[in-house]
C-alpha positions as CSV (number, residue, x, y, z in Angstrom):
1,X,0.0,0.0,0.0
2,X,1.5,3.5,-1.3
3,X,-0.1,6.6,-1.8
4,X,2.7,8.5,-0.9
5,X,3.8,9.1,-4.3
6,X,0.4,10.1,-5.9
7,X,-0.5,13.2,-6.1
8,X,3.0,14.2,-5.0
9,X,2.3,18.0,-5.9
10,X,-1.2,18.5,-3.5
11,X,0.2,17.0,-0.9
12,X,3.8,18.7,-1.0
13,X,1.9,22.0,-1.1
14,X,-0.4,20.7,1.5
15,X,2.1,20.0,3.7
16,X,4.4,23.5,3.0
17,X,0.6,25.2,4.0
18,X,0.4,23.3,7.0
19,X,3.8,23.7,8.2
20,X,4.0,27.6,8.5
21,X,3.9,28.6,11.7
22,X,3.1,31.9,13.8
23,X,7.1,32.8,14.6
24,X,5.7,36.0,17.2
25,X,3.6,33.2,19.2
26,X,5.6,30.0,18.0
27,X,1.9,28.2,17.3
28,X,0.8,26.5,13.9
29,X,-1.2,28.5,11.2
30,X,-4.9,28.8,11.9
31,X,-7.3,28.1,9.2
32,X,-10.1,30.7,8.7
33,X,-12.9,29.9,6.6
34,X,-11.7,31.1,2.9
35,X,-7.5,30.3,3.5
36,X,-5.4,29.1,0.7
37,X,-5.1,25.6,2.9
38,X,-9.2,25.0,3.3
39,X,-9.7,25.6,-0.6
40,X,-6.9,23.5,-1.1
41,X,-8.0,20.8,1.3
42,X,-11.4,20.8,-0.1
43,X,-10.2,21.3,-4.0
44,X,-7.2,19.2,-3.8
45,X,-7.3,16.2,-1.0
46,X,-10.9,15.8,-1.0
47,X,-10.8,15.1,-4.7
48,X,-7.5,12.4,-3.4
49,X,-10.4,11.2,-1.2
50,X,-13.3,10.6,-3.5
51,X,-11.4,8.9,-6.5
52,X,-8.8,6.9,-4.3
53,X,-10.4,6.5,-1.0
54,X,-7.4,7.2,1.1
55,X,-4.0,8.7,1.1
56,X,-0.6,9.0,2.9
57,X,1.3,11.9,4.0
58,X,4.9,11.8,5.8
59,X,4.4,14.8,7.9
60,X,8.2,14.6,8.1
61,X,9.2,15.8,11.6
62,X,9.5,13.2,14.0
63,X,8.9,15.5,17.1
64,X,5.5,14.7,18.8
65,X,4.4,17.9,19.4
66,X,4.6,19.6,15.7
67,X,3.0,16.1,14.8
68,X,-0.2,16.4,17.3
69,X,-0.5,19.8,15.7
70,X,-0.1,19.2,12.1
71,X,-2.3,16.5,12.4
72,X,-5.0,18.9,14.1
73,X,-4.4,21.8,11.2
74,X,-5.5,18.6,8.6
75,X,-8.0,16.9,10.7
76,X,-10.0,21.5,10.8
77,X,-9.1,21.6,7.5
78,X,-11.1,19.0,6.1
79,X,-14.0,18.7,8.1
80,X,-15.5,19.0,11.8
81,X,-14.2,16.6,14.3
82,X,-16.8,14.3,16.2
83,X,-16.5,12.9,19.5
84,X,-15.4,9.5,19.9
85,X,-17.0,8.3,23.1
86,X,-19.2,9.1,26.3
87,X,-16.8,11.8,27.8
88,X,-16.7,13.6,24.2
89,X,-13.2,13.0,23.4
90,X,-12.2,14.3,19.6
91,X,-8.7,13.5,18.9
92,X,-7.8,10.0,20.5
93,X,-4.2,8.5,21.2
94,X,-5.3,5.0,20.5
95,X,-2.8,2.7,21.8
96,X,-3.1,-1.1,23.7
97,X,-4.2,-0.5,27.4
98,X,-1.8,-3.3,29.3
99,X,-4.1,-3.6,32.3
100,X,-6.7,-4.1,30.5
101,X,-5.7,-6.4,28.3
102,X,-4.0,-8.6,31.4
103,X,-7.4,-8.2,33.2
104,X,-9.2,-10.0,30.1
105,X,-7.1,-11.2,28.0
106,X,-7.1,-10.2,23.8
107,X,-10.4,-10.9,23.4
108,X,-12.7,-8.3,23.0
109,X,-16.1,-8.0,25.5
110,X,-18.1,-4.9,27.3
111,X,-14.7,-3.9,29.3
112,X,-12.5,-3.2,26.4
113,X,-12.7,-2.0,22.9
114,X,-10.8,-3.1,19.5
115,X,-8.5,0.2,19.8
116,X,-7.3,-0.6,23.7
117,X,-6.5,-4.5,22.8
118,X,-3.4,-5.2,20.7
119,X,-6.0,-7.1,18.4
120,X,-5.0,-7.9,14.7
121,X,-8.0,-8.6,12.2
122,X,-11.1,-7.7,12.9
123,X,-11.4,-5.0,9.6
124,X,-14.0,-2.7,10.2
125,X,-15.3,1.1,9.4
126,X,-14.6,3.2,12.7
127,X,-17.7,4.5,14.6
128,X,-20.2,2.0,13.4
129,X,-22.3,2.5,16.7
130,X,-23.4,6.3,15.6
131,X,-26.2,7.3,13.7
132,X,-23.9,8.5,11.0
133,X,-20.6,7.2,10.6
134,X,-18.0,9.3,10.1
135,X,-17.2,10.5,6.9
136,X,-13.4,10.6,7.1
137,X,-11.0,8.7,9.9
138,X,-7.1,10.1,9.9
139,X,-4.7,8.5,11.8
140,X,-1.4,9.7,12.8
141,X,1.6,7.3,14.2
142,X,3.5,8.8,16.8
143,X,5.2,5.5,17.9
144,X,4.9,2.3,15.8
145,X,5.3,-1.5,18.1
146,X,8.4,-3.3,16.9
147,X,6.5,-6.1,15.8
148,X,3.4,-6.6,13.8
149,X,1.0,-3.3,14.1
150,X,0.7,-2.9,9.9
151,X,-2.1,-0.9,8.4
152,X,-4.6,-3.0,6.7
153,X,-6.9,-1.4,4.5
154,X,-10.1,-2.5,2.1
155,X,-12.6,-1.0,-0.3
156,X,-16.2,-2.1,0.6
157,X,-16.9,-1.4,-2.9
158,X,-14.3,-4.2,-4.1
159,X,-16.2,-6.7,-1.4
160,X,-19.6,-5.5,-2.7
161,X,-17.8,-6.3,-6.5
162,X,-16.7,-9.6,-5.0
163,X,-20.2,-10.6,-3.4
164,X,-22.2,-9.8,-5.9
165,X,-20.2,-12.1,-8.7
166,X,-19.7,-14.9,-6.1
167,X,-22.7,-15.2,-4.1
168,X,-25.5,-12.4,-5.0
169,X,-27.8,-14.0,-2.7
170,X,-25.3,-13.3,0.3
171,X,-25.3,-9.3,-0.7
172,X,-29.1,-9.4,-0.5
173,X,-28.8,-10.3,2.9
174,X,-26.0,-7.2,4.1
175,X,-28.6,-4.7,2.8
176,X,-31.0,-5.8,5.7
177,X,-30.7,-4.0,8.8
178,X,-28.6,-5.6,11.7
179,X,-28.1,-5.1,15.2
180,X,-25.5,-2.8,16.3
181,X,-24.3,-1.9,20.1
182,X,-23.3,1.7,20.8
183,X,-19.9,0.8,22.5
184,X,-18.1,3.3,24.1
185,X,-21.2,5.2,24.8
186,X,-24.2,6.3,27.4
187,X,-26.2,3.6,28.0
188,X,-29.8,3.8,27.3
189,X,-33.2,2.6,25.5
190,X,-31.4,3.5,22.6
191,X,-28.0,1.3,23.2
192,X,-28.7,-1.1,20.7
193,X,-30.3,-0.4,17.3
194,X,-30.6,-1.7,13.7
195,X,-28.7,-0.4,10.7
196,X,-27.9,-1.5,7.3
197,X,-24.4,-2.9,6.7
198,X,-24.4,-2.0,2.7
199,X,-26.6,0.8,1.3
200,X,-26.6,2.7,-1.2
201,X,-27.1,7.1,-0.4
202,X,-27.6,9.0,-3.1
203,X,-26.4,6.4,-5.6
204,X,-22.7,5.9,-3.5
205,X,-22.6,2.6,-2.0
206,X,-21.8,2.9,1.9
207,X,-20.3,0.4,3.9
208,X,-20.7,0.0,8.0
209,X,-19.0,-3.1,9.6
210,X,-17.5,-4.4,13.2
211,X,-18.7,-8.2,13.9
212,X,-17.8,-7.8,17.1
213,X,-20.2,-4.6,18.0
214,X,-22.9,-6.8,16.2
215,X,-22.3,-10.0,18.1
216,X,-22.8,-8.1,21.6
217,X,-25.7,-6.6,20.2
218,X,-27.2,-10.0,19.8
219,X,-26.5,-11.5,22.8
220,X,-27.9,-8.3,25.1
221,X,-31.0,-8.5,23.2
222,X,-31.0,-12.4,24.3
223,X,-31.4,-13.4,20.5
224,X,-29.7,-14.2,17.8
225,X,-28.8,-13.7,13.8
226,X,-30.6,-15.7,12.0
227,X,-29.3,-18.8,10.0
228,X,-29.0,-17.0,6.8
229,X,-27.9,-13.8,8.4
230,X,-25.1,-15.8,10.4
231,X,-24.0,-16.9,7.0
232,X,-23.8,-13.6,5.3
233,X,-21.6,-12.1,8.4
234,X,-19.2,-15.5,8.2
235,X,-19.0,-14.9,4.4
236,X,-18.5,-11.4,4.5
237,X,-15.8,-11.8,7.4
238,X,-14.3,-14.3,4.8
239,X,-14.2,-11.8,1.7
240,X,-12.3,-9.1,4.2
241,X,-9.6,-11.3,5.0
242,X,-8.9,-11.8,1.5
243,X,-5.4,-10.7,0.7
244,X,-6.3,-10.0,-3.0
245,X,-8.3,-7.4,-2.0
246,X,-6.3,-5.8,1.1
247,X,-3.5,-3.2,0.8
248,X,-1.3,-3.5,3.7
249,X,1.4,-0.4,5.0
250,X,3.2,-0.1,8.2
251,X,2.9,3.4,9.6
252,X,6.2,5.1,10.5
253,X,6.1,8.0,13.5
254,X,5.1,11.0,11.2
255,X,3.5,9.5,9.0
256,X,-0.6,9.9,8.7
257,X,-3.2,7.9,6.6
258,X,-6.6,9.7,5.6
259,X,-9.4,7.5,5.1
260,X,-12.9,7.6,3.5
261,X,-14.6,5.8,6.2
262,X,-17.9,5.7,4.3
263,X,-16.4,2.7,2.4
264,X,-12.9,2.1,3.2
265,X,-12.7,-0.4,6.0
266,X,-9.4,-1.0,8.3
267,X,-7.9,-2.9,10.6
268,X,-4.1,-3.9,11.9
269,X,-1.9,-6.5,12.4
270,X,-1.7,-8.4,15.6
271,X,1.2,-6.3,17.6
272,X,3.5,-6.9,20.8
273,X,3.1,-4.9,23.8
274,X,6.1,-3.4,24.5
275,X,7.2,-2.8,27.9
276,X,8.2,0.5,27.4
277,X,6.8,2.9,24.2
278,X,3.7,1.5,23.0
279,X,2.3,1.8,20.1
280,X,0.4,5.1,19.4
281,X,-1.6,6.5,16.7
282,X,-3.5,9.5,17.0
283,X,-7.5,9.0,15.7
284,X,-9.7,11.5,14.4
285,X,-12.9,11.6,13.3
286,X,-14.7,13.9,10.9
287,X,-18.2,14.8,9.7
């Protein structure tokens, strides 16, 4: 997986934009409404977006404080950022939560999520449990594990492709509406609902996927999936660990991905857990 070579131009002068700072106050440039860096964003990277679905950029500085900010001047100039759980955290340092994970092991249940286990599999679109998903997830490494931690990335669209010339009858089945939990979040009436995991809005096929938030949703509604519906999640669980399809890139610290979460689903490579510097990324989200 390489995008950092396409559209080498946009993102060099991306980057120069994002890089000037405010020499009087020593703090990063501060993007008003009509800057030269929002058009770009929105002319240039959000064209990057809609006909490839993601892109790289090496931010390159390998100091974590210029790379917390550039990451926040990218993350305002594309979008609005979203919270990410109950306390209404918008920029996350996901990295593997050690107690946790020797308190319950890898697997993951009600006491830990996906991006505090050191997990690898699992591909997914981030924020499934939300109303609407996010449209964009960037992700920043600040500190990659030693071993394992690679970016995996797929294009719903490519499964949908795949689905549809394999096993048509399967796809019928993802376009029904599922349980979902709202992990992460208040609990109340409305902690578990149903949702589509294909559609199609406005003509652009959308994609919204983590087994394991369906699962949970299953078994606290006492029920469960359906024969048929259990054999469209198995099958489409199959199709996403189809190496054909994935594109797979190990992050460096400085480096950032930009995804199209309405299609583009993720996931890692099973990591160690250091005993000193984890592994972090920095998570955004953006509507």
């Amino acid at each position: 997986m390489n995008k950092k070579s396409d559209y080498k131009n946009e993102l060099k002068i991306f980057l120069n934009e994002i890089k000037k700072f405010n020499k009087e106050k020593n703090k990063p440039l501060k993007i008003k409404k009509n800057s030269k860096i929002k058009n770009l964003a929105l002319k240039n990277l959000k064209k990057i977006l809609k006909k490839e679905n993601y892109f790289i950029i090496n931010l390159k500085t390998k100091i974590d404080k210029e790379i917390r900010e550039l990451t926040d001047i990218t993350a305002n100039a594309l979008g609005s950022k979203i919270s990410q759980n109950k306390k209404g955290e918008k920029t996350i340092t996901v990295t593997p939560n050690v107690k946790l994970i020797k308190n319950y092991g890898s697997r993951i249940n009600n006491e830990i999520r996906y991006h505090q286990s050191n997990l690898g599999g699992s591909l997914h679109t981030d924020g499934p449990q939300l109303n609407q998903t996010p449209n964009i997830l960037i992700m920043t490494c600040l500190n990659n594990s030693s071993k394992g931690g690679d970016s995996v990335l797929i294009n719903g669209k490519d499964i949908y492709n795949y689905i549809k010339k394999d096993n048509p009858k399967i796809l019928k089945n993802l376009f029904k509406k599922f349980y979902f939990e709202r992990r992460g979040f208040t609990l109340n009436s409305n902690y578990i609902f149903k949702s589509q995991i294909f559609k199609f809005k406005k003509r652009k096929l959308e994609f919204r996927y983590l087994r394991e938030y369906i699962d949970n949703a299953y078994k606290q509604k006492n029920t469960t999936p359906s024969k048929i519906e259990k054999k469209a999640l198995d099958y489409l669980d199959k199709c996403l660990r189809l190496k054909s399809l994935q594109k797979k890139y190990k992050l460096s610290k400085g480096e950032m991905v930009v995804i199209n979460n309405k299609i583009m689903a993720h996931g890692r490579t099973t990591f160690s857990v250091n005993k000193g510097n984890q592994r972090k990324i920095i998570r955004i989200w953006l509507k």
